[in-house]
C-alpha positions as a Markdown table, in Angstrom:
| # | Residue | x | y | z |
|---|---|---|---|---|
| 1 | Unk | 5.5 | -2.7 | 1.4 |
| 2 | Unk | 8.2 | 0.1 | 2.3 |
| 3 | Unk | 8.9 | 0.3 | -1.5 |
| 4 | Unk | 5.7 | 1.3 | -2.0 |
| 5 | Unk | 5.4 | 3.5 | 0.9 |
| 6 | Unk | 8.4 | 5.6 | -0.6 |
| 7 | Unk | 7.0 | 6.0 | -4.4 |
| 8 | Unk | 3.5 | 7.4 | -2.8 |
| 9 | Unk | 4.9 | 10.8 | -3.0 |
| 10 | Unk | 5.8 | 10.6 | -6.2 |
| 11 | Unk | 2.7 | 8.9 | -7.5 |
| 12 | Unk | 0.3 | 11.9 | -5.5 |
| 13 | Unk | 2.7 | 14.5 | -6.4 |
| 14 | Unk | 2.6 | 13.4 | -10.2 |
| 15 | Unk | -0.8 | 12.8 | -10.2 |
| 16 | Unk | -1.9 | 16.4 | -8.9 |
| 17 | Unk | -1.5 | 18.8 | -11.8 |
| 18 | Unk | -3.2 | 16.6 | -14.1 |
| 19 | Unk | -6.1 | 15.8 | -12.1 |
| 20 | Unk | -6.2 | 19.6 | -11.7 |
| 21 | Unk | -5.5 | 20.1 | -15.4 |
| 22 | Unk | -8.8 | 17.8 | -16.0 |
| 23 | Unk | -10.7 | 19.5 | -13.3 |
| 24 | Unk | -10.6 | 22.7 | -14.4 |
| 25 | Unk | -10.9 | 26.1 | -13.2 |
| 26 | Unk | -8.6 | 29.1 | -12.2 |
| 27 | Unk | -5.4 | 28.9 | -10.0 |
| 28 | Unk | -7.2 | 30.3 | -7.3 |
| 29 | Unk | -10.2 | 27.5 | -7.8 |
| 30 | Unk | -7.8 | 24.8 | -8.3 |
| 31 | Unk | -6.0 | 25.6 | -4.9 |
| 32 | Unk | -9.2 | 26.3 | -2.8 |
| 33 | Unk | -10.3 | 22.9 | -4.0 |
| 34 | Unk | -6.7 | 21.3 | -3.3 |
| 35 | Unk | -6.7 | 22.8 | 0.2 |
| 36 | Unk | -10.0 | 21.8 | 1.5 |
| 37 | Unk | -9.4 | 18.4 | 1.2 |
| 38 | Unk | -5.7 | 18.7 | 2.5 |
| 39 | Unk | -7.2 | 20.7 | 5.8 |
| 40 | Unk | -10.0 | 18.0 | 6.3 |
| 41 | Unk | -7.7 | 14.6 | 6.2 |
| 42 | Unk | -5.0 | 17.2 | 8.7 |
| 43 | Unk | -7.9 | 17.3 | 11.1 |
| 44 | Unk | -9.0 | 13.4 | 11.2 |
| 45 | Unk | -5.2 | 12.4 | 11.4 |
| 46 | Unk | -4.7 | 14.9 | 14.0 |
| 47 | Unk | -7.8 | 13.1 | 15.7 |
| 48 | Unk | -7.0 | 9.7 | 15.3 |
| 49 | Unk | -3.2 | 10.5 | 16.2 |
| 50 | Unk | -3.7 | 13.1 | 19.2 |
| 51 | Unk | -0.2 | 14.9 | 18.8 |
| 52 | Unk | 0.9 | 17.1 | 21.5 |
| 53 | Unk | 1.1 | 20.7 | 20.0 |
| 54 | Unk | 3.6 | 23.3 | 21.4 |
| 55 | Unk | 3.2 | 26.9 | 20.0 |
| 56 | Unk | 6.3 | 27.4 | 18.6 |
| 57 | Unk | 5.8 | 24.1 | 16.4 |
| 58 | Unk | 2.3 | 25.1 | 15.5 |
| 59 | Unk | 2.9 | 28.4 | 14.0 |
| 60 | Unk | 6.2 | 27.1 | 12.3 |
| 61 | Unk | 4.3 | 24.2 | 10.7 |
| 62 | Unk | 1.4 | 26.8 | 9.7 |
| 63 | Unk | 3.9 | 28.9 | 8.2 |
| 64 | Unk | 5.2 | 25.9 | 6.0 |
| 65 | Unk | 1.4 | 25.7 | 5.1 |
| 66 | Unk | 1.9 | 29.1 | 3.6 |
| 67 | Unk | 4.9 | 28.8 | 1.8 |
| 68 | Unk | 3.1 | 25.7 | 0.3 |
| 69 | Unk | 0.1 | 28.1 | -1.2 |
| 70 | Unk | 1.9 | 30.5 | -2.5 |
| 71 | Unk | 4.5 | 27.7 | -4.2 |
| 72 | Unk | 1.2 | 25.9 | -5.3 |
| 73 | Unk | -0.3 | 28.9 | -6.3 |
| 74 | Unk | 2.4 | 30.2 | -8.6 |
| 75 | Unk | 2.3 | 26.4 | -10.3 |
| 76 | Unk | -1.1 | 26.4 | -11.5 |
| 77 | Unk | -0.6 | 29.6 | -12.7 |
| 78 | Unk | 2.8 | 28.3 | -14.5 |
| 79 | Unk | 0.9 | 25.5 | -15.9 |
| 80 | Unk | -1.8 | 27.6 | -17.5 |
| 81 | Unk | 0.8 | 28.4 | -20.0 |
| 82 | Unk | 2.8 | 25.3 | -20.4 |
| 83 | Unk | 1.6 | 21.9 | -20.8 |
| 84 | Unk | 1.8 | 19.6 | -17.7 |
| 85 | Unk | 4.4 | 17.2 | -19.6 |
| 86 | Unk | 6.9 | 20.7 | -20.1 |
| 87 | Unk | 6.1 | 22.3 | -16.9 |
| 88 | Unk | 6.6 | 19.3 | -14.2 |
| 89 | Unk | 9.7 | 19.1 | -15.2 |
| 90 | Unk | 11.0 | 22.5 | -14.9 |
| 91 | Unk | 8.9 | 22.7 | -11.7 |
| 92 | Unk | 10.9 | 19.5 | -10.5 |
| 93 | Unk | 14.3 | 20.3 | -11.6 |
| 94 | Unk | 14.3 | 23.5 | -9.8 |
| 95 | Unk | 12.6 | 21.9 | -6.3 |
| 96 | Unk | 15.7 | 19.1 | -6.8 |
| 97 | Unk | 18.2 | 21.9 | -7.0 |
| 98 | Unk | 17.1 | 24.0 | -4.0 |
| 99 | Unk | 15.9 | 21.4 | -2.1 |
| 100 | Unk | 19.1 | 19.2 | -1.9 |
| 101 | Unk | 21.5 | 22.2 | -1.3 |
| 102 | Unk | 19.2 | 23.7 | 1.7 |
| 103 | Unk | 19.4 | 19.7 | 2.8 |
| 104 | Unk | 23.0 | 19.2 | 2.3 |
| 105 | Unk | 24.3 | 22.9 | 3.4 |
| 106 | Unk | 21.6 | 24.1 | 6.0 |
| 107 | Unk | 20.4 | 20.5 | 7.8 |
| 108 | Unk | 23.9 | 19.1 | 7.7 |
| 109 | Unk | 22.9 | 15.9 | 5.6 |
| 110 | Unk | 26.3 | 15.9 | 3.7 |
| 111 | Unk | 28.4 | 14.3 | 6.2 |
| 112 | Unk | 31.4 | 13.9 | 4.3 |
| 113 | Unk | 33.7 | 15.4 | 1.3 |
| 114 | Unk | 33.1 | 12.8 | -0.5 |
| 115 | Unk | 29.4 | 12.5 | 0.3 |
| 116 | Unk | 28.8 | 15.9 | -1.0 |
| 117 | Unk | 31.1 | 15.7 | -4.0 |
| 118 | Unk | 29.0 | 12.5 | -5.8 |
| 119 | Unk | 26.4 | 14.4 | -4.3 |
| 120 | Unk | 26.2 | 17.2 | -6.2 |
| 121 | Unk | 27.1 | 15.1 | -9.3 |
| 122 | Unk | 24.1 | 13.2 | -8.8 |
| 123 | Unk | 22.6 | 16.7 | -8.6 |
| 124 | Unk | 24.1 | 17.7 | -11.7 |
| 125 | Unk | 22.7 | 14.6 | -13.8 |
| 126 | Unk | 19.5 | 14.9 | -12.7 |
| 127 | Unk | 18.8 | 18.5 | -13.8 |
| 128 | Unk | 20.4 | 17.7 | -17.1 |
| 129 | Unk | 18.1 | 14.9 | -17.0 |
| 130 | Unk | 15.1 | 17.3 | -16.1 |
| 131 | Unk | 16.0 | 19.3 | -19.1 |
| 132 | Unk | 16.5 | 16.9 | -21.4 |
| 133 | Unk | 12.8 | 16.0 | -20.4 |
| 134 | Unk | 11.6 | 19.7 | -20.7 |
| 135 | Unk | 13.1 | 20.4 | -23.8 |
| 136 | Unk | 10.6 | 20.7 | -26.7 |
| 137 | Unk | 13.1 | 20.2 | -29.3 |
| 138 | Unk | 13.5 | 22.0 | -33.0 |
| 139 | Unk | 10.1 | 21.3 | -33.9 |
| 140 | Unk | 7.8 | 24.0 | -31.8 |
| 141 | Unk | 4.7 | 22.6 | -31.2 |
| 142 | Unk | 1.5 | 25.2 | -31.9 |
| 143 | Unk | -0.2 | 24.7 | -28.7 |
| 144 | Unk | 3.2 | 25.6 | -27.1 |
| 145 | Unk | 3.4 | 29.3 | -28.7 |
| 146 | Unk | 1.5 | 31.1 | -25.9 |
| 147 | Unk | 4.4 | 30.1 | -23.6 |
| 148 | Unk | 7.0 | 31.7 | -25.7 |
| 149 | Unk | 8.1 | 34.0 | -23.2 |
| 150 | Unk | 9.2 | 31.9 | -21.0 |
| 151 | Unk | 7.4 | 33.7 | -18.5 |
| 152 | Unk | 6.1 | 30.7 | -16.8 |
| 153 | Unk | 9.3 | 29.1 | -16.2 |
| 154 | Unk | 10.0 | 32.5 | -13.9 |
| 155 | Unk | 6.6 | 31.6 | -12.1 |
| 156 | Unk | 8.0 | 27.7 | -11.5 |
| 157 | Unk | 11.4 | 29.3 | -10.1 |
| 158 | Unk | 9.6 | 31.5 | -7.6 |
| 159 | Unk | 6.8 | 28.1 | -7.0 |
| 160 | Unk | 10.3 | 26.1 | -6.2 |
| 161 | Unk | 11.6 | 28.9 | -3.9 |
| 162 | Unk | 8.4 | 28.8 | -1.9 |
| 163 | Unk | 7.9 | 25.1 | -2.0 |
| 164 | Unk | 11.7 | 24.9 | -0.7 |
| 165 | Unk | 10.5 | 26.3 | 2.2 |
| 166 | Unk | 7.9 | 23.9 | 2.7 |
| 167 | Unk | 9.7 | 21.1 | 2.8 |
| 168 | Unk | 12.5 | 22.2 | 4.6 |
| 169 | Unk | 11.2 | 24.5 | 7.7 |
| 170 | Unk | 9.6 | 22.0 | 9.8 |
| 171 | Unk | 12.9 | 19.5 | 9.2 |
| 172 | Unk | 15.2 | 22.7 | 10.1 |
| 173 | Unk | 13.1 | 23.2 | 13.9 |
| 174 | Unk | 13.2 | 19.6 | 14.2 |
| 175 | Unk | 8.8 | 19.3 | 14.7 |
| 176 | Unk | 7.5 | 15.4 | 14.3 |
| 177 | Unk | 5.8 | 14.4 | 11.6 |
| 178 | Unk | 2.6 | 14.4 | 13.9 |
| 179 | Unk | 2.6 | 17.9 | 15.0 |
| 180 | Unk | 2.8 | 19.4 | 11.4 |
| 181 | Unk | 0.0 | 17.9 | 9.4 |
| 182 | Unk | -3.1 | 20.0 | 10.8 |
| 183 | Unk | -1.5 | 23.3 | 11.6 |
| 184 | Unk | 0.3 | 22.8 | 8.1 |
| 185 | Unk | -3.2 | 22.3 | 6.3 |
| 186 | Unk | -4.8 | 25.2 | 8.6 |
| 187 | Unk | -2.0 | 27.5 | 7.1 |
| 188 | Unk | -3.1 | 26.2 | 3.9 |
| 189 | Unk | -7.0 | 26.4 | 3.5 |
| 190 | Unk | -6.5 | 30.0 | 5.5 |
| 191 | Unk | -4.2 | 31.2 | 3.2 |
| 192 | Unk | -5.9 | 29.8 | -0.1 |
| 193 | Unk | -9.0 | 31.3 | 1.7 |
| 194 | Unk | -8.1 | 34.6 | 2.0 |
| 195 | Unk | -6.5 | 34.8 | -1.6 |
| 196 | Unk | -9.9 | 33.8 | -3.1 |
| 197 | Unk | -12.2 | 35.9 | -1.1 |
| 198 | Unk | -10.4 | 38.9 | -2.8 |
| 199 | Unk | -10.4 | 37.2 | -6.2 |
| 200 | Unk | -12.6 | 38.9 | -8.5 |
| 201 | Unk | -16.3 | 38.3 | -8.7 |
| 202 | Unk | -16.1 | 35.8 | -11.9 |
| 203 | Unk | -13.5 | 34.0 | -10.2 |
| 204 | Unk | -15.7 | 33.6 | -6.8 |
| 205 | Unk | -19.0 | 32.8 | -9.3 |
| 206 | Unk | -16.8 | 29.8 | -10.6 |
| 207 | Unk | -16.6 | 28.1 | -6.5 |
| 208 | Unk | -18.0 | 24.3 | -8.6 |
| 209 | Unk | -14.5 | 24.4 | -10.1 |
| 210 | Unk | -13.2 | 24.3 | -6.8 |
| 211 | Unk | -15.2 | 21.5 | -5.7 |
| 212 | Unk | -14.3 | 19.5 | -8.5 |
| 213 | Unk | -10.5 | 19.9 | -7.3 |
| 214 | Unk | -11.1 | 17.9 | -4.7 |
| 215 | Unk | -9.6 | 14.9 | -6.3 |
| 216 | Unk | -6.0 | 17.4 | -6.5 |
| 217 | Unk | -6.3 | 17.9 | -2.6 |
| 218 | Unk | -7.2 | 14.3 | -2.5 |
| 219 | Unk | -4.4 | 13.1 | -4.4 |
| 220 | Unk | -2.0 | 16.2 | -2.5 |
| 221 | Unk | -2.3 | 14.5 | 0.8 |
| 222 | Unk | -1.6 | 11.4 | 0.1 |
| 223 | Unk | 1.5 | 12.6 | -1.4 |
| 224 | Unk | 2.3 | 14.9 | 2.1 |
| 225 | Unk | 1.6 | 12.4 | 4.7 |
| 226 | Unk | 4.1 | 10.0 | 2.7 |
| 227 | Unk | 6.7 | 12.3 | 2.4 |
| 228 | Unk | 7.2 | 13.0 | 6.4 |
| 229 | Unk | 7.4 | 9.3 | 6.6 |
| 230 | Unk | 10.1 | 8.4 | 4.1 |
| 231 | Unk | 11.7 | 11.5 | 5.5 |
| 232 | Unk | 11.8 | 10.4 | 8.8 |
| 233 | Unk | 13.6 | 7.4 | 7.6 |
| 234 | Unk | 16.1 | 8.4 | 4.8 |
| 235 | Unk | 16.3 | 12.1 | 5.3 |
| 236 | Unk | 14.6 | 15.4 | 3.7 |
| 237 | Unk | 17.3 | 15.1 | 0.8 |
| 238 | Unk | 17.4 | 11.6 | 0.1 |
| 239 | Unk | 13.4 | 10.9 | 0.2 |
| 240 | Unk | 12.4 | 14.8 | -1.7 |
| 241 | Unk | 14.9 | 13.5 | -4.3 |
| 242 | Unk | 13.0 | 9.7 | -4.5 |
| 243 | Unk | 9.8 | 12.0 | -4.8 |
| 244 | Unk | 10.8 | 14.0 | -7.9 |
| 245 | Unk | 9.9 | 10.4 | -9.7 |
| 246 | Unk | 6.8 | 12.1 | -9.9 |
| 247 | Unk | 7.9 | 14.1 | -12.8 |
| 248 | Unk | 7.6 | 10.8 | -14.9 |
| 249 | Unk | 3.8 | 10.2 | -14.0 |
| 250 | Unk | 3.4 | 13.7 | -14.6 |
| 251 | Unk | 5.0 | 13.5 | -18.0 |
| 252 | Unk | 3.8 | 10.1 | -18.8 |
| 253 | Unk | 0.1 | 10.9 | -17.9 |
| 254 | Unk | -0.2 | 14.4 | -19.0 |
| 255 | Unk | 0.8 | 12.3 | -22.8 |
| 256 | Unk | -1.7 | 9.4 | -22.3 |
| 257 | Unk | -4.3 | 11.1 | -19.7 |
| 258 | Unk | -4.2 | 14.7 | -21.4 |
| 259 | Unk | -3.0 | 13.6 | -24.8 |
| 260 | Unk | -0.2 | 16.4 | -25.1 |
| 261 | Unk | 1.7 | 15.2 | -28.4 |
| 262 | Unk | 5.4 | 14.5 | -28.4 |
| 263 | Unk | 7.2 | 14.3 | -31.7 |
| 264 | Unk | 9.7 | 11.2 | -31.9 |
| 265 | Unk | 12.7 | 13.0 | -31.1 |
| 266 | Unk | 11.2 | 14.3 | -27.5 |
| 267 | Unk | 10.4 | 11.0 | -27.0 |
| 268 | Unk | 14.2 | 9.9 | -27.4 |
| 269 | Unk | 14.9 | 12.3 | -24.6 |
| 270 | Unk | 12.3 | 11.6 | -22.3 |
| 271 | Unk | 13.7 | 8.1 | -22.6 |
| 272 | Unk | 17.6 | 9.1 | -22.1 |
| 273 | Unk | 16.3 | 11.7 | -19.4 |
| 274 | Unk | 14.5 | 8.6 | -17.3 |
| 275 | Unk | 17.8 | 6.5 | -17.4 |
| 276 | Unk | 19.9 | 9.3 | -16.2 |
| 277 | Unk | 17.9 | 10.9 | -13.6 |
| 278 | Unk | 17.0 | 6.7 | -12.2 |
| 279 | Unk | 20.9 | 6.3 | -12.4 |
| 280 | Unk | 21.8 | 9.5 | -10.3 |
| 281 | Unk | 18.8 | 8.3 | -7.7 |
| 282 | Unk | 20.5 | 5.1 | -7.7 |
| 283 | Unk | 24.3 | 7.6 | -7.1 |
| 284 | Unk | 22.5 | 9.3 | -4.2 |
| 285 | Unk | 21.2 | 6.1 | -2.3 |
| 286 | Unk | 24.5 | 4.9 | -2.4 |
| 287 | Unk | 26.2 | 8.4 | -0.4 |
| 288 | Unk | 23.2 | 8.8 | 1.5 |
């Protein structure tokens, strides 16, 4: 049952930008929708659980709130130019990279020289293993051509920076798992709020698309109220790292779910980039 408990994350996670891709809408819409739900299932856990709050903890876990809408934010936006199976794993790779050095630096969660050394080789293979699942290979596809710039992959980089944040502040002050969830989601919905009541007045006309991105914020939480858990128990590296699995429902069902085409030889490296980044999973389990 813990097994399952742990791959929740990456099963929500992985789940979220294509049931946002399907739901339609602009990033705004998308994370109005996403946060609504997030805020109401912070405020029934934080009534069925009845944490004690402390100000300090509850303006630090707001402010995680609000890293997490601007990282989400600048996501959706990435993903309007790159298809979900190319962008997750950019988006992924760059979480993996500043997330396990804030871990293993800032929170002290290398312990040893050795620890840290197969550490960051694990690290290494699993960004070589997001890239070999990012990379679209010689053959260009049409669809693709609009993100020619690369001009979304800057918009995951910054998504990453601010979704660092997210994950690590509330680990770095030390707050429970039980204090963070509702001031987190207030941080959210206020912040997403704000952002679309001085959108424009075609993005405001378009509030149904919001609604229907309930199902994100739906599949959000269940990813968020996991990930504390397996945190609690294996540490913010270890169990963020376990999470990024999500990049293979993300790939997986953006192909079947979303039907983005893959020629044969990005399907070769989608199937060398799962054995490597499972193997270097496998390498940090092992030094954790």
């Amino acid at each position: 049952m813990s097994v399952i408990i742990y791959l929740l994350p990456a099963l929500g996670w992985g789940l979220m930008p294509v049931f946002a891709s399907k739901a339609g809408g602009t990033p705004k819409q998308q994370l109005l929708g996403t946060t609504i739900i997030a805020f109401l299932v912070g405020l029934v856990f934080s009534i069925i659980a009845k944490p004690t709050y402390t100000g300090q903890a509850f303006m630090i876990s707001c402010m995680s709130g609000v890293f997490w809408t601007f990282g989400q934010l600048f996501q959706f936006k990435a993903l309007k130019e790159a298809p979900v199976s190319k962008g997750m794993p950019v988006s992924n790779g760059t979480q993996l990279l500043f997330t396990t050095l804030v871990s293993g630096v800032i929170l002290g969660e290398w312990a040893s020289g050795k620890q840290t050394i197969f550490s960051l080789i694990a690290l290494g293979l699993i960004i070589f293993a997001i890239w070999l699942l990012a990379n679209e290979g010689a053959n260009k596809q049409a669809s693709d051509s609009k993100s020619g710039s690369k001009g979304w992959i800057i918009s995951m980089i910054i998504s990453s920076l601010f979704l660092t944040g997210y994950v690590t502040t509330n680990a770095y002050f030390k707050i429970s798992s039980f204090e963070i969830f509702f001031p987190q989601s207030l941080g959210m919905i206020g912040t997403a709020s704000i952002m679309y009541i001085i959108s424009n007045k075609e993005e405001k006309a378009g509030f149904k698309n919001a609604i229907r991105n309930c199902v994100t914020g739906l599949s959000w939480s269940i990813a968020n109220i996991s990930i504390f858990f397996t945190a609690s128990r294996l540490g913010v590296g270890l169990s963020y790292t376990i999470s990024q699995l999500c990049v293979f429902v993300s790939i997986f069902a953006g192909i079947i779910i979303l039907g983005e085409k893959k020629t044969l030889g990005e399907k070769k490296r989608i199937s060398l980039g799962v054995i490597i980044f499972l193997f270097s999973i496998v390498v940090l389990s092992i030094y954790k």
